[in-house]
C-alpha positions in Angstrom: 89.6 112.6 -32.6 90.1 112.4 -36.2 90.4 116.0 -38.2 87.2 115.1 -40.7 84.2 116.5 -39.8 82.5 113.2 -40.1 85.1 111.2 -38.5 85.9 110.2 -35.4 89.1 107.3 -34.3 86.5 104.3 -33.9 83.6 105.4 -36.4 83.3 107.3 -39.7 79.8 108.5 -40.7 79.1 108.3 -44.3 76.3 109.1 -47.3 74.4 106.0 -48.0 75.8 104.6 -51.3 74.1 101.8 -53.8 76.0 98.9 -52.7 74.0 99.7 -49.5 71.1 99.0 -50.9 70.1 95.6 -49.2 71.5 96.5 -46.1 69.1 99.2 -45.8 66.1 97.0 -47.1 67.2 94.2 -44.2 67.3 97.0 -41.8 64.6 99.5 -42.5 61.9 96.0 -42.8 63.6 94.4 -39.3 60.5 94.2 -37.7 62.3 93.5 -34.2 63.7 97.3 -34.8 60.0 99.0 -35.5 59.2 99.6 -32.8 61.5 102.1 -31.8 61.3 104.0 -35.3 57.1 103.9 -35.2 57.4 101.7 -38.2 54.4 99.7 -39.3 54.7 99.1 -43.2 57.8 97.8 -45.0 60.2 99.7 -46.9 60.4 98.2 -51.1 63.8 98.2 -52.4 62.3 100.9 -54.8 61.6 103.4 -52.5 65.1 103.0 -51.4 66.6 103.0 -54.5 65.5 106.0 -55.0 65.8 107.4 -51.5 69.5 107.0 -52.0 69.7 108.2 -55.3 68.4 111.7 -54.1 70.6 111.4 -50.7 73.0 114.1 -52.4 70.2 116.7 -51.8 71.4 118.9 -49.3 69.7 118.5 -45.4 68.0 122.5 -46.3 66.2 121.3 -49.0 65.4 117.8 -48.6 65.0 118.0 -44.5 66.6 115.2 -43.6 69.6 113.8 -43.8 70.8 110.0 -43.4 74.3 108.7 -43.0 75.8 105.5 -42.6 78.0 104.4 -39.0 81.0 102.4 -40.3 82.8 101.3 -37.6 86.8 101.4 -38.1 89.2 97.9 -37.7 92.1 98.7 -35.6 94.3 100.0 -38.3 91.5 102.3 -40.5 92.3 100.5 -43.6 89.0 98.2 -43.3 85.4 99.9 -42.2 82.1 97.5 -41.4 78.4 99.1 -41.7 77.3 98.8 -38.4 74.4 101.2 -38.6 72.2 104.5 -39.2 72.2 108.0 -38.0 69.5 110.8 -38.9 68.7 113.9 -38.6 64.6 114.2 -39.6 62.2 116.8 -39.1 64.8 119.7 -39.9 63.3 123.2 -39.6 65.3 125.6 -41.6 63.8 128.7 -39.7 64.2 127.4 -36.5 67.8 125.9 -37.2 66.3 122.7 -35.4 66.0 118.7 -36.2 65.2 115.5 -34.6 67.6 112.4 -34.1 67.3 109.0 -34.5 69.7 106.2 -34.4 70.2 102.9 -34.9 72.7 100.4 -34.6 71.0 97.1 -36.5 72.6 94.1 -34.9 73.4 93.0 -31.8 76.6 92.1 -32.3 77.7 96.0 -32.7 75.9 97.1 -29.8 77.3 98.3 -26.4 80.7 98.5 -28.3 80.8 102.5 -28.0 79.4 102.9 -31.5 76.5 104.8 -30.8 78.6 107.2 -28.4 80.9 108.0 -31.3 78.3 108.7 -34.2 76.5 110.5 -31.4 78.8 113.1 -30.4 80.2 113.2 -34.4 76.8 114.2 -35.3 76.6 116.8 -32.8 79.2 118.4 -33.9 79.0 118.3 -37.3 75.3 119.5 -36.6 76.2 122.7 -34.3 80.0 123.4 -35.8 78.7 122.9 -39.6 75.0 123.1 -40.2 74.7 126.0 -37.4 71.7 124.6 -36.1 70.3 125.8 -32.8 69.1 122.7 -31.3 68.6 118.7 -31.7 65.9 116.7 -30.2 64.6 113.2 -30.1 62.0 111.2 -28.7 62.2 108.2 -27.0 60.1 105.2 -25.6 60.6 105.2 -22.1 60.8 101.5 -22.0 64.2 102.6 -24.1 66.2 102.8 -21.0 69.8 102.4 -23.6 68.8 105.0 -25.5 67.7 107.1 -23.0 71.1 107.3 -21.3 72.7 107.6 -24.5 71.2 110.9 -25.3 71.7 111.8 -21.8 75.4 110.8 -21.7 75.7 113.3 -24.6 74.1 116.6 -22.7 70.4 116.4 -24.1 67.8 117.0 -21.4 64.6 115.6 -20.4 61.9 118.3 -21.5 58.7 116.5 -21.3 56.6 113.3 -21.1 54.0 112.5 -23.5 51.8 110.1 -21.2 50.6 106.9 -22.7 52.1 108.3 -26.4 53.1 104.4 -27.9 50.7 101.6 -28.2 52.2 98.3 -28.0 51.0 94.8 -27.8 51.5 95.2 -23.7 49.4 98.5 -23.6 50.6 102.0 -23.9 53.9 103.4 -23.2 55.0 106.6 -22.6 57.6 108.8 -25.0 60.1 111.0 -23.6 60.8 114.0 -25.3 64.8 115.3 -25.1 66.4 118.1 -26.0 70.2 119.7 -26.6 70.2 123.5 -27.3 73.5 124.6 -29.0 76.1 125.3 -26.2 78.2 127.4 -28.3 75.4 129.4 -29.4 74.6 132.3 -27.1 71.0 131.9 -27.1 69.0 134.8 -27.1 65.5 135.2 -24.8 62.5 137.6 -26.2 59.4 138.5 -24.2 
């Protein structure tokens, strides 16, 4: 493992900058990928424009956070956006927030990118932001995802039955979770 916080041997996990700007339009409006974000309008190059011209606001105040998965050539010199990693939903009082990620086309996937900007953002997320706990919700038709996040610890709290509709009928959403393990938890009555 690489000694940046947001780094890893095979992946480096960045702020999204302006030359990203079309690859996050062609993303974000890949209808294909909706589905699993409960998208169901497009994203204008406006909105992000101006969503990554405010991503310097800090995760506390704006309550999300967004970073780009580059994934590394063989000799570092030479990274390739493969993908997205988020953290949405952050509570500040609870020292919670959801994860989603995404890794756009096929020809990235089931390389072992999703592992590594996985378990990076876990640890930046517990080591450095302190929080508690990380959750995520998942279609259980999803069956990747599903054992990604349970590859990396996070544990199968709940089902919400018949949560998703979808052309087929109505799925159900899984609902994981991943408390700190370096964080003593404390129980009140």
């Amino acid at each position: 493992m690489n000694h940046s916080t947001l780094e890893s041997n095979t992946i480096k996990l960045r702020a999204p900058e302006p030359s990203d700007l079309e690859l996050l339009y062609n993303w974000e409006n890949n209808m294909e990928i909706w589905k699993v974000s409960n998208t169901l309008t497009p994203f204008s190059r406006f909105v992000l424009k101006r969503y990554i011209e405010t991503s310097h606001i800090d995760i506390w105040e704006s309550k999300q956070l967004r970073l780009v998965i580059e994934a590394k050539n063989q000799n570092a010199l030479m990274t390739v956006p493969v993908g997205i990693v988020d953290l949405y939903d952050f509570d500040p009082f609870h020292l919670r927030a959801g994860v989603g990620i995404l890794i756009a086309n096929n020809e990235f996937r089931q390389k072992g990118y999703a592992t590594e900007a996985l378990s990076v953002l876990i640890k930046y997320s517990f080591e450095t932001l302190q929080l508690h706990q990380l959750y995520c919700n998942i279609s259980s038709e999803n069956t990747v995802s599903l054992q990604l996040f349970k590859n990396h610890n996070f544990q199968v709290v709940g089902t919400k039955k018949q949560w998703l509709k979808t052309n087929n009928g109505w799925l159900d959403e899984i609902m994981l979770q991943l408390i700190n393990p370096f964080s003593g938890s404390t129980k009140r009555n």
